[in-house]
Backbone as a printed PyTorch tensor [residue, N CA C, xyz], in Angstrom:
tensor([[[ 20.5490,  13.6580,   2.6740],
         [ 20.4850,  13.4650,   1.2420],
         [ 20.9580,  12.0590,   0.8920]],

        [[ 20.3000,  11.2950,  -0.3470],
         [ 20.5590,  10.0500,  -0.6930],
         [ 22.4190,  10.4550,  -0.9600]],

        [[ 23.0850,   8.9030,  -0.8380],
         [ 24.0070,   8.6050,  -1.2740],
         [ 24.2660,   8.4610,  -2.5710]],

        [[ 25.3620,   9.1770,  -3.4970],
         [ 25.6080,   8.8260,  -4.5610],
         [ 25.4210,   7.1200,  -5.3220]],

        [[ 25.9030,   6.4110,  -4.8690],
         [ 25.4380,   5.2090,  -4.6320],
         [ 24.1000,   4.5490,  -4.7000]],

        [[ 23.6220,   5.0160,  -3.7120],
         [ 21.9120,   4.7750,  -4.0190],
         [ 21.1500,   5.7000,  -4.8730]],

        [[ 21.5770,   6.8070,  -5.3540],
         [ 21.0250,   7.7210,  -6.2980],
         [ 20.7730,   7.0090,  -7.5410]],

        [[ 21.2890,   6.1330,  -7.8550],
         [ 21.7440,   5.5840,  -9.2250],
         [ 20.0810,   4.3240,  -9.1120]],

        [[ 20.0400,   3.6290,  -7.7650],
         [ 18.9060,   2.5060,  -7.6610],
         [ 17.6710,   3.6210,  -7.5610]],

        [[ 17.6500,   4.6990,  -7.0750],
         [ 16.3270,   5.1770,  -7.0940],
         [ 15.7150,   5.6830,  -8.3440]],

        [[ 17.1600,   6.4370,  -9.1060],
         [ 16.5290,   7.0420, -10.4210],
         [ 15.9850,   5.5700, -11.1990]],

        [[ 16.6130,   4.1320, -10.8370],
         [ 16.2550,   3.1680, -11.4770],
         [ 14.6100,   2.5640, -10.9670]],

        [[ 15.0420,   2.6010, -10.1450],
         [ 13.1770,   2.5380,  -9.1540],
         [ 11.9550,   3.6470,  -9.5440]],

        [[ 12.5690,   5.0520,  -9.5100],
         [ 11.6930,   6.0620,  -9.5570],
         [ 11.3820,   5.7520, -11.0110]],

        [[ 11.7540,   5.7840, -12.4280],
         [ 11.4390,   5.2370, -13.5650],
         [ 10.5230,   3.9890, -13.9630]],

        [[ 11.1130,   2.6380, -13.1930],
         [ 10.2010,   1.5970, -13.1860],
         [  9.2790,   1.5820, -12.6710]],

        [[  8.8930,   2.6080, -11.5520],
         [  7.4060,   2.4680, -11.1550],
         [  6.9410,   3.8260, -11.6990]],

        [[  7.3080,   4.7140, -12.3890],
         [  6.6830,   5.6690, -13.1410],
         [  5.9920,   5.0830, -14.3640]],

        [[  7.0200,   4.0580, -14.9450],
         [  6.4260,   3.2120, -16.0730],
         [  5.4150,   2.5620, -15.6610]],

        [[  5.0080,   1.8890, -14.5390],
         [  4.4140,   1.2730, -14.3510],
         [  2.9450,   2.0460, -13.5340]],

        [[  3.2010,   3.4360, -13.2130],
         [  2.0960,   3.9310, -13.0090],
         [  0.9650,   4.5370, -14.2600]],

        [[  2.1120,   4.8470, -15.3540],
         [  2.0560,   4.9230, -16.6800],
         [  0.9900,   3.8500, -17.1890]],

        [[  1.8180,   2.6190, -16.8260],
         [  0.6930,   1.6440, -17.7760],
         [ -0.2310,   1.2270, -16.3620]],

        [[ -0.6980,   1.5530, -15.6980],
         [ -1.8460,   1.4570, -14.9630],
         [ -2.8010,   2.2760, -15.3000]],

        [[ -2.7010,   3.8500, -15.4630],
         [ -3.0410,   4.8930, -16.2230],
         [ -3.4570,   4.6090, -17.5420]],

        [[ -2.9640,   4.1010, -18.2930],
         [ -3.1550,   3.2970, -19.6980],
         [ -4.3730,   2.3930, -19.8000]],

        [[ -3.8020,   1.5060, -18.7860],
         [ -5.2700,   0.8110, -18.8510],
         [ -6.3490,   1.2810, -18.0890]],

        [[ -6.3420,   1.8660, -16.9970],
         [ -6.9990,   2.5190, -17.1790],
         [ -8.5060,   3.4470, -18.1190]],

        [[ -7.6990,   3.5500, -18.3650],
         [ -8.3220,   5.1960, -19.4100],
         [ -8.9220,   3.9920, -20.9150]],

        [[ -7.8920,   2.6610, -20.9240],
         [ -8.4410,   2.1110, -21.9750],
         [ -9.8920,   1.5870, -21.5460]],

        [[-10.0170,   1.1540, -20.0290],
         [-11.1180,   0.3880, -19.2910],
         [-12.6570,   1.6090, -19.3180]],

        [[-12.0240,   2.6450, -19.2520],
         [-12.9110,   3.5750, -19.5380],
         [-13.7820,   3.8340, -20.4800]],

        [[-12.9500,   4.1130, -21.4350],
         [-13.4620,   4.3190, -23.3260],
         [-14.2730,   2.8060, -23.5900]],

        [[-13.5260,   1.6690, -22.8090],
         [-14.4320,   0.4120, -23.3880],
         [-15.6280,   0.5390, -23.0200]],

        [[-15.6110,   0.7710, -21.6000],
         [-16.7660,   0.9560, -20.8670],
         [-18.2460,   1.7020, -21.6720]],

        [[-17.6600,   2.9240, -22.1200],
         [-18.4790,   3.9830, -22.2920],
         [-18.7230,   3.1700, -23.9440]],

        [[-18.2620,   2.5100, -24.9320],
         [-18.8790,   1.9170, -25.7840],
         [-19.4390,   0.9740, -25.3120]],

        [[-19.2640,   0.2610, -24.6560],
         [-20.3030,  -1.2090, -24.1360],
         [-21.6440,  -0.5380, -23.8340]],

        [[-21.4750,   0.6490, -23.4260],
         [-22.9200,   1.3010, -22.6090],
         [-23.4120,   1.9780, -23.5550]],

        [[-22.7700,   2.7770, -24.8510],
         [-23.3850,   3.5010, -26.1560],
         [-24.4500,   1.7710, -26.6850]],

        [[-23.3110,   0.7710, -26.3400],
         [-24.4100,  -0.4480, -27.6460],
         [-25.0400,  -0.5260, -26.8580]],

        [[-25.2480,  -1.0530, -25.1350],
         [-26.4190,  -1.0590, -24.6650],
         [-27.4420,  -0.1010, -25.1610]],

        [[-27.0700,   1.3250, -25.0270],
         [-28.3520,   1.6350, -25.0780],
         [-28.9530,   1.7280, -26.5470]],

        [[-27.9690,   1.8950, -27.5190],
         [-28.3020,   1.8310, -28.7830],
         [-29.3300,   0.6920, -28.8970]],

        [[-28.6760,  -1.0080, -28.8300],
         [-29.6230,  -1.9220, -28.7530],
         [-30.8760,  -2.0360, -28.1150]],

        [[-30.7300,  -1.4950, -27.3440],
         [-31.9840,  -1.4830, -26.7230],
         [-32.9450,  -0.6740, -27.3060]],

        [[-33.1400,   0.4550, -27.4420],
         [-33.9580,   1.2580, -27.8520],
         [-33.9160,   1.3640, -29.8400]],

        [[-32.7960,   1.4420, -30.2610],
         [-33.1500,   1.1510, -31.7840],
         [-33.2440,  -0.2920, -31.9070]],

        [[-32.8710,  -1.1140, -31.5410],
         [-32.7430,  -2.5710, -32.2060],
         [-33.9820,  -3.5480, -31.6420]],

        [[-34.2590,  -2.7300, -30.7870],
         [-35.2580,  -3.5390, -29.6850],
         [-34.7510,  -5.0990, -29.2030]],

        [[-33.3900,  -5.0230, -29.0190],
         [-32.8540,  -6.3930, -28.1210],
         [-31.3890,  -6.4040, -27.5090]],

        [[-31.3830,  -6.5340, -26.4160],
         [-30.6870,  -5.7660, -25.4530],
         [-29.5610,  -7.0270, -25.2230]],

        [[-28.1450,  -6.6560, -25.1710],
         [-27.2540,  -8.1760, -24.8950],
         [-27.0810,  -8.3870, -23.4230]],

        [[-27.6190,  -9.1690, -23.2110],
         [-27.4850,  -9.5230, -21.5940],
         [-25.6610,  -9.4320, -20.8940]],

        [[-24.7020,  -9.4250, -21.1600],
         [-23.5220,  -9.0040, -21.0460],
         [-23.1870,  -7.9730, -20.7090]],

        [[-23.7910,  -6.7580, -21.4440],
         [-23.4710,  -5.4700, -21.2470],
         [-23.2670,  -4.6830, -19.9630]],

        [[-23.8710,  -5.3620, -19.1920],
         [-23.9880,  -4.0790, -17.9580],
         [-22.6880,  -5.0520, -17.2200]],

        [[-22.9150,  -6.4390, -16.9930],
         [-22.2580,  -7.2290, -15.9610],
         [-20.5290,  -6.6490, -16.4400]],

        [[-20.3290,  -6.5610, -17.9980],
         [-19.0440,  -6.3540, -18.0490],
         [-18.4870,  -4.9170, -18.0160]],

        [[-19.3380,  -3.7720, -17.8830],
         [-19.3250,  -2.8540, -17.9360],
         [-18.8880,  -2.2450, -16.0240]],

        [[-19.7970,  -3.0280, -15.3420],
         [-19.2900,  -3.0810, -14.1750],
         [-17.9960,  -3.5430, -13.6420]],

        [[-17.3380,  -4.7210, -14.3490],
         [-16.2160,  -5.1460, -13.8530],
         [-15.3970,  -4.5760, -14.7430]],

        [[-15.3330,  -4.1170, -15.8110],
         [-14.4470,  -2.6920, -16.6070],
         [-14.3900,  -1.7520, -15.6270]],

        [[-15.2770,  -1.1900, -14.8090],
         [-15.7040,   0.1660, -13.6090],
         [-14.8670,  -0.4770, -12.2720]],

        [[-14.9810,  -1.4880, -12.0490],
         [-13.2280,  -2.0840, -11.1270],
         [-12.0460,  -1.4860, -11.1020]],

        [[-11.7960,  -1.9620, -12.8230],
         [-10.4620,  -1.8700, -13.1550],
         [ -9.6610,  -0.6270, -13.0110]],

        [[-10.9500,   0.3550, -13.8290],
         [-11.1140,   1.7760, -13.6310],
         [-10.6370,   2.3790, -12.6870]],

        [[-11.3110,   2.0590, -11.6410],
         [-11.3600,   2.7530, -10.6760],
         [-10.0780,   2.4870,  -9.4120]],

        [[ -9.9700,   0.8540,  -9.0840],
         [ -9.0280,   0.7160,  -8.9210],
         [ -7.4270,   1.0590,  -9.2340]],

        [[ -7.0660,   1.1350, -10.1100],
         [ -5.9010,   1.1230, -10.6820],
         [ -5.8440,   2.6990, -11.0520]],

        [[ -7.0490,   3.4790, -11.2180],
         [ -6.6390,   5.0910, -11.0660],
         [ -6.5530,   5.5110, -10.3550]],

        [[ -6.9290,   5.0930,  -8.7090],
         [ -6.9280,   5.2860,  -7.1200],
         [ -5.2260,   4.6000,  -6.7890]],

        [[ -4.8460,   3.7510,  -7.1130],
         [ -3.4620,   3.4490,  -7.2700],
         [ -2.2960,   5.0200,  -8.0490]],

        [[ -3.1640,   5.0300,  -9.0740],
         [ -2.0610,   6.0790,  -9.8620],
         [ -1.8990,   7.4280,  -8.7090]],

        [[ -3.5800,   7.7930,  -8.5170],
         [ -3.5950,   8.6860,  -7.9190],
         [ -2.7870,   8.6320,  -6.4400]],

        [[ -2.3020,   7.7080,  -5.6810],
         [ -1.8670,   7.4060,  -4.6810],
         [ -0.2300,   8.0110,  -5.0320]],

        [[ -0.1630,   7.8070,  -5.7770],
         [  1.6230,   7.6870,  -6.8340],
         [  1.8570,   9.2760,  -6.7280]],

        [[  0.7440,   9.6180,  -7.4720],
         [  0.5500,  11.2420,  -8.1800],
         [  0.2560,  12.2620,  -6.5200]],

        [[ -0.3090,  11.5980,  -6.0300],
         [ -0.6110,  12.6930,  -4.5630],
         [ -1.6780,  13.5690,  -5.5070]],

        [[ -2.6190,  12.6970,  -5.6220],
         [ -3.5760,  13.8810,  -6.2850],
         [ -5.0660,  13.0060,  -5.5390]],

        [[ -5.2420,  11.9750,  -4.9810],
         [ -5.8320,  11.0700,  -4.3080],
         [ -6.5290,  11.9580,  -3.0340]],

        [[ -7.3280,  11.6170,  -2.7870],
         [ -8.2130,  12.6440,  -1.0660],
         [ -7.4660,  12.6800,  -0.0970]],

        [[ -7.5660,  13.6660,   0.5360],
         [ -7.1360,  14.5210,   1.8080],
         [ -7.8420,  15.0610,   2.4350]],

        [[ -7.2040,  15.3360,   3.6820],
         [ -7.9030,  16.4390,   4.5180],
         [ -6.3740,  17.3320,   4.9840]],

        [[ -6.0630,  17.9390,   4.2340],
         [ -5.1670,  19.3510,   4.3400],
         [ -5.0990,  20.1280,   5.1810]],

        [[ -5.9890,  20.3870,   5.5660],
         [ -6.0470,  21.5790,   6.4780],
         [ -5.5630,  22.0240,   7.1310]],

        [[ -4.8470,  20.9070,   7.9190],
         [ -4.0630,  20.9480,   9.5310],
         [ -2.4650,  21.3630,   8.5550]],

        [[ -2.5630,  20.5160,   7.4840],
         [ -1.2620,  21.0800,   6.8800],
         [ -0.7390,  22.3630,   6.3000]],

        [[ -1.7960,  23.6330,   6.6620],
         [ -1.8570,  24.5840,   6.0150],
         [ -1.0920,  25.2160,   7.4900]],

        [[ -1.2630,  25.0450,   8.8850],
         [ -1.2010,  25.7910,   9.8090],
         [  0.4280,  25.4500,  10.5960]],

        [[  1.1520,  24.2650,   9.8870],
         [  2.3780,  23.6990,  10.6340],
         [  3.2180,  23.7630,  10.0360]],

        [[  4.6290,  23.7390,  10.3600],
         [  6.3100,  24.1490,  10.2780],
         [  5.9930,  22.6230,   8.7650]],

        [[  7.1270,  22.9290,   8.0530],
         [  7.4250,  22.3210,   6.7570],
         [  7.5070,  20.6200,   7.7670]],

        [[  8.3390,  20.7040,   8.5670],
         [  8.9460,  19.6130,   9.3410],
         [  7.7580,  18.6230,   9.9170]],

        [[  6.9260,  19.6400,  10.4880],
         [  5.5620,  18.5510,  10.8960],
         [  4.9490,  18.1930,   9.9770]],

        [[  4.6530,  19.0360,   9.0250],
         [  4.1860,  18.5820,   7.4330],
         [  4.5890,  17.0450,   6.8640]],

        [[  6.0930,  17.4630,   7.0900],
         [  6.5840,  15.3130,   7.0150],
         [  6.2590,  14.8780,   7.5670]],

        [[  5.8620,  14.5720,   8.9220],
         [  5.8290,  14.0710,   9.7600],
         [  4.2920,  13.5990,   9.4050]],

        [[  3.8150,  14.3670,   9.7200],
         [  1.9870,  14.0220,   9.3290],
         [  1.9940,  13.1250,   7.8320]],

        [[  2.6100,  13.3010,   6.4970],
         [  2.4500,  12.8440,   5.1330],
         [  2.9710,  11.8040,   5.4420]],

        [[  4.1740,  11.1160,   6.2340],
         [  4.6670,   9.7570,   6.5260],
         [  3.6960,   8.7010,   7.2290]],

        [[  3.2140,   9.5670,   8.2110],
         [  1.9350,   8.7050,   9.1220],
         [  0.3670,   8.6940,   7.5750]],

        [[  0.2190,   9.3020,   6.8540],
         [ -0.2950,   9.7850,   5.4450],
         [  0.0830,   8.1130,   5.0130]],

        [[  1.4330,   8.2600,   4.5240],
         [  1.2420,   7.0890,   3.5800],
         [  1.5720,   5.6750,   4.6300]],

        [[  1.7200,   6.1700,   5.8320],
         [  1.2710,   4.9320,   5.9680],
         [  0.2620,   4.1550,   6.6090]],

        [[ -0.7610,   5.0290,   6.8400],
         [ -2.0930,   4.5840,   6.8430],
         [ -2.2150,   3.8430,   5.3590]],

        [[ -2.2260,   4.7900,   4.2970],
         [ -2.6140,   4.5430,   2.9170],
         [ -1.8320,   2.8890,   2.4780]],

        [[ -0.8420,   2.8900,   2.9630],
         [ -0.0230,   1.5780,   2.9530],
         [ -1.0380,   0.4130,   3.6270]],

        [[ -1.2180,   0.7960,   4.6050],
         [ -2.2950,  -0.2810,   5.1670],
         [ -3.2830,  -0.0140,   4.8870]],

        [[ -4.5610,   0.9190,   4.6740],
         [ -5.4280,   0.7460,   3.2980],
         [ -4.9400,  -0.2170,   2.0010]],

        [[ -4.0040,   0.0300,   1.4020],
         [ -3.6010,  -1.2910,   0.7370],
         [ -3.7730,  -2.3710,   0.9260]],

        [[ -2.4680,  -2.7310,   2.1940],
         [ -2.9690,  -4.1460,   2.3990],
         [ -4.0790,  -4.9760,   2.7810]],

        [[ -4.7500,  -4.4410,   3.5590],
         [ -5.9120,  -4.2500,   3.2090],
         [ -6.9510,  -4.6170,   2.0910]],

        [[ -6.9620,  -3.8620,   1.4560],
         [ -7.4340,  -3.9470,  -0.4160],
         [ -6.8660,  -5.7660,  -0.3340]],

        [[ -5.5620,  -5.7590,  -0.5610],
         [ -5.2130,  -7.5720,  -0.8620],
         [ -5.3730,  -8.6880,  -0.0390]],

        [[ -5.4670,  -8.4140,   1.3740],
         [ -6.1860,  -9.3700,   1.9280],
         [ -7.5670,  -9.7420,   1.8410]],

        [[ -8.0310,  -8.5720,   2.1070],
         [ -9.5790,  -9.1140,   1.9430],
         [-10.1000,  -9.2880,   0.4850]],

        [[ -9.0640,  -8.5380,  -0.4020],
         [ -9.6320,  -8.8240,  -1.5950],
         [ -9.5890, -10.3760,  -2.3290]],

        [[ -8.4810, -10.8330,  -1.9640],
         [ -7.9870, -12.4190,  -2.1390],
         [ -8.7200, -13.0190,  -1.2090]],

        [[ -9.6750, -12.5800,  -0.0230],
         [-10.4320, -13.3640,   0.6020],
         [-11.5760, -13.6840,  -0.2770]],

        [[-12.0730, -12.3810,  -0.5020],
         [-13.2370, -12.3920,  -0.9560],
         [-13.2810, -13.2520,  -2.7150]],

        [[-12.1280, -13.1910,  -3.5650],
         [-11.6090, -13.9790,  -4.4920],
         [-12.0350, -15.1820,  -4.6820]],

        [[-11.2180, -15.6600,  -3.6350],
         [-11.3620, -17.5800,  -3.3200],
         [-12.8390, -17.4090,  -2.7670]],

        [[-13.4980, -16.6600,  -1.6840],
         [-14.8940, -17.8200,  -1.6270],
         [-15.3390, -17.4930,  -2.6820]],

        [[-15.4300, -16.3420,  -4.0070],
         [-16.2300, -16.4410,  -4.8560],
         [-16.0580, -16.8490,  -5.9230]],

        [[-15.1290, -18.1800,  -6.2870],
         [-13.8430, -17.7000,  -7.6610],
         [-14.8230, -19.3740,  -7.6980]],

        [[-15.4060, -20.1750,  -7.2380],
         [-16.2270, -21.3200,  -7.6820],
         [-17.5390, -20.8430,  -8.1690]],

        [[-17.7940, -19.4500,  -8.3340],
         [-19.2970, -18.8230,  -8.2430],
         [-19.2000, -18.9220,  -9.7530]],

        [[-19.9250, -18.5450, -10.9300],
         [-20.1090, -17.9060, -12.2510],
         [-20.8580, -17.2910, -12.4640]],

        [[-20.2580, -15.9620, -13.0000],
         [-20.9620, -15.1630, -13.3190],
         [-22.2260, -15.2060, -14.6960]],

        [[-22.8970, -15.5890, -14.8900],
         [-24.1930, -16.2740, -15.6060],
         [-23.9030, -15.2810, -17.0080]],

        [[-23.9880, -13.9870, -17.0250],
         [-23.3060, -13.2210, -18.3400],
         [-22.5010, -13.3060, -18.9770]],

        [[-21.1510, -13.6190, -18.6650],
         [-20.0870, -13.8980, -18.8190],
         [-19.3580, -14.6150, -18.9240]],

        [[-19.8290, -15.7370, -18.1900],
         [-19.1400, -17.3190, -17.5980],
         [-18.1620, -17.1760, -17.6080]],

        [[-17.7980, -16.0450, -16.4010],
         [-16.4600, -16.0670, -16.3020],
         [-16.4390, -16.3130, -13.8940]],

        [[-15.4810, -16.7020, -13.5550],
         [-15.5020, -17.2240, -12.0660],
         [-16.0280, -16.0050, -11.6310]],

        [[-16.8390, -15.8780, -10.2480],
         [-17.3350, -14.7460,  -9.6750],
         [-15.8220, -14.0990,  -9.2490]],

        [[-14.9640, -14.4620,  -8.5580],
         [-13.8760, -14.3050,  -7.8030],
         [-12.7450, -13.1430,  -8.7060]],

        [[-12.8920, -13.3900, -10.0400],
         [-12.8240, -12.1840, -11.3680],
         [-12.8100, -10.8780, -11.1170]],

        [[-14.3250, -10.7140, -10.5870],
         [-14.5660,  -9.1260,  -9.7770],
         [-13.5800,  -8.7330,  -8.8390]],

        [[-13.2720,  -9.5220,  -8.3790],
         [-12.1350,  -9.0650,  -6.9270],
         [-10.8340,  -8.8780,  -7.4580]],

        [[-10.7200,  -9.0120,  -8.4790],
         [ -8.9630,  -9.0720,  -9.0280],
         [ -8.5000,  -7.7450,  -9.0200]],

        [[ -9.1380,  -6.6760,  -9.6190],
         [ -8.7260,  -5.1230,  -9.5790],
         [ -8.7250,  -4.6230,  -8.0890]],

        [[ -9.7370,  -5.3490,  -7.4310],
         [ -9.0220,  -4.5940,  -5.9600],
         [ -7.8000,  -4.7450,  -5.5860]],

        [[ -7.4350,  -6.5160,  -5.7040],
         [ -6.6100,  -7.1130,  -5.5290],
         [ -4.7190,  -6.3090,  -5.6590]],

        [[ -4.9880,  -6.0720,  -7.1780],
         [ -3.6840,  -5.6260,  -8.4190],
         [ -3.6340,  -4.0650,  -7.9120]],

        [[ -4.8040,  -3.2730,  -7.5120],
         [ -5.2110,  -1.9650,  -6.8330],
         [ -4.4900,  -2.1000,  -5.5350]],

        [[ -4.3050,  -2.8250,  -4.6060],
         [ -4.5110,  -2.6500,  -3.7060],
         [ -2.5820,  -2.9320,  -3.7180]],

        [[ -1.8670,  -3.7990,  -4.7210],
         [ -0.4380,  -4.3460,  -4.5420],
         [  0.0160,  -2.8750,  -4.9150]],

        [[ -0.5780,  -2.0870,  -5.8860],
         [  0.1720,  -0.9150,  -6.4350],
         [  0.2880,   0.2580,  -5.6490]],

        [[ -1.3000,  -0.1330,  -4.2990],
         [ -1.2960,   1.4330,  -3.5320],
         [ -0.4660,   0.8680,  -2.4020]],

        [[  0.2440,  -0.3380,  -2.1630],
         [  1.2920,  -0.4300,  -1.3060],
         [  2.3140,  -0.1820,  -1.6790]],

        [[  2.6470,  -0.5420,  -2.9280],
         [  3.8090,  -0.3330,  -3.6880],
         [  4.5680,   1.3840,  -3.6100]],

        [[  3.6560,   1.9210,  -4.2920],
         [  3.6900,   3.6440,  -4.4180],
         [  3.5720,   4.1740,  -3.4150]],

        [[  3.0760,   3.8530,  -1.8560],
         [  3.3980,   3.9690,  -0.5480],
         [  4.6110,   3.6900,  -0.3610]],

        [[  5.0790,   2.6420,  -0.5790],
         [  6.7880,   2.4830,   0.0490],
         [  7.7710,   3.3250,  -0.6720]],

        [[  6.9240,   3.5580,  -2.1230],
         [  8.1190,   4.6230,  -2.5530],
         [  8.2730,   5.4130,  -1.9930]],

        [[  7.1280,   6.2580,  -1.6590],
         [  7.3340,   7.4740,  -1.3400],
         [  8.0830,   7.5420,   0.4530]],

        [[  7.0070,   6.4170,   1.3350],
         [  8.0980,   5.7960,   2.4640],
         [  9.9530,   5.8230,   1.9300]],

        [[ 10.3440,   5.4580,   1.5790],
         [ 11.4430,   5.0070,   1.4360],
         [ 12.7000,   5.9760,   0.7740]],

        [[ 11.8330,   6.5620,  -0.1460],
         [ 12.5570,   7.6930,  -0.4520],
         [ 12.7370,   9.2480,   0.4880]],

        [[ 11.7270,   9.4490,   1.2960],
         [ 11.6170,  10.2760,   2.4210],
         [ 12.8390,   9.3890,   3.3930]],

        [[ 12.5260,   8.6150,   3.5840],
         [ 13.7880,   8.1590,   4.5120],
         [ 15.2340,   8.1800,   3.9830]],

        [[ 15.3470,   7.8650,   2.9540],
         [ 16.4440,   7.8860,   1.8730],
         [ 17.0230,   9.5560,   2.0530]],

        [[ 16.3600,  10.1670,   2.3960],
         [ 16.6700,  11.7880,   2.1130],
         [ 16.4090,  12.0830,   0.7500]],

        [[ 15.4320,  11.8450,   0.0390],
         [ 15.1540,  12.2200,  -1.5780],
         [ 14.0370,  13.5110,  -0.9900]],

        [[ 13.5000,  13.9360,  -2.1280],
         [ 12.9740,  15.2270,  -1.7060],
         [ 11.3110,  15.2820,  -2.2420]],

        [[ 10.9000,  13.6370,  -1.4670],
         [  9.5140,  13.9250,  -1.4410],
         [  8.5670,  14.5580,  -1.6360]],

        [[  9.0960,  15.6730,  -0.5260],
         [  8.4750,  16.5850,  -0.1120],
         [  8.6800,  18.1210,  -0.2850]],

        [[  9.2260,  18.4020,  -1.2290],
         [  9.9400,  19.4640,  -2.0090],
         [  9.0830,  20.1030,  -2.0330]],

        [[  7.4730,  20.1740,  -2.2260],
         [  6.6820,  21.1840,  -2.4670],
         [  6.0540,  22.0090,  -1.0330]],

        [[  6.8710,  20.9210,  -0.2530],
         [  5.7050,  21.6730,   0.9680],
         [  7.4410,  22.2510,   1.7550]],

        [[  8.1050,  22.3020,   1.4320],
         [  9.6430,  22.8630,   2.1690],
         [ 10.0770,  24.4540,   0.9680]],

        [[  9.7170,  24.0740,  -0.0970],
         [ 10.1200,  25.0930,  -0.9590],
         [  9.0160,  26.0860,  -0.5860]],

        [[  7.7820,  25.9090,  -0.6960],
         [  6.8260,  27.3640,  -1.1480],
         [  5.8030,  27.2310,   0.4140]],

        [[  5.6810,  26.4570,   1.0240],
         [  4.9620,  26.0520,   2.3180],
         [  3.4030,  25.4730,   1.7930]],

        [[  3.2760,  25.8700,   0.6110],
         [  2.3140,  25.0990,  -0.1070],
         [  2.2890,  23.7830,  -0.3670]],

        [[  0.8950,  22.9990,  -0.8890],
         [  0.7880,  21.9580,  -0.7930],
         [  0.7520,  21.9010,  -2.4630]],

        [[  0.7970,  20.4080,  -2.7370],
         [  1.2600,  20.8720,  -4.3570],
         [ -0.3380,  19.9540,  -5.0030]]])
């Protein structure tokens, strides 16, 4: 079990990155709703107005980044993100950790991952312009990028607090269920 001592930095940690999964979630969900109006005026314009804004789709796609990225982050946080369970249905609570640690830290390096190559791919394209938008090609790569710092981030929590003795894993020791 955590130390009194360190109990005090985690409830301070576990909060600041709750907030911060919070406002990833936020924007999120805001990147969404924009989305889905950019695509109501597309099609509105197009078919009642008969003239279509060349913008629409290019920014609608890099809104679908942000989206997606940064809710694959939350979901990383939340443990609500893909699995393959199965094997976890048939083993002692104890191997259960054991397997969810090697879990996040694959997912940890899936991350890094996400930011290397995403900052690769950044810089060669960040002299490009996007002709809709005139905004740098290298733009597109940023949500993997910010995606990819948060699904390392929310990996080490959960790393760190399992090591800490916090209770991670409370759902699969209490009921043998997966939560």
């Amino acid at each position: 079990m955590a130390q009194p001592s360190s109990t005090a930095f985690w409830l301070r940690a576990e909060r600041l990155l709750s907030g911060l999964a919070t406002l990833a979630l936020w924007v999120s969900g805001a990147g969404l709703t924009l989305m889905t109006i950019i695509i109501f005026w597309q099609v509105f314009s197009r078919y009642v107005l008969n003239r279509s804004p060349s913008w629409t789709e290019a920014f609608s796609v890099l809104l679908m980044g942000w989206f997606i990225f940064l809710g694959a982050a939350v979901g990383v946080r939340e443990r609500t993100h893909l699995g393959f369970d199965v094997l976890l249905y048939f083993l002692p609570a104890s191997a259960k950790a054991v397997l969810r640690t090697v879990s996040d830290v694959v997912v940890l390096a899936f991350g890094a991952g996400m930011i290397v190559y995403g900052t690769q791919l950044a810089r060669l394209t960040w002299n490009t312009i996007m002709p809709s938008l005139m905004l740098p090609g290298g733009v597109a790569f940023l949500p993997v990028i910010l995606g990819g710092a948060l699904v390392c981030l929310f990996s080490l929590e959960r790393l760190a607090g399992r090591f800490a003795g916090l209770p991670v894993d409370a759902d699969i020791h209490a009921t043998g269920e997966e939560a």
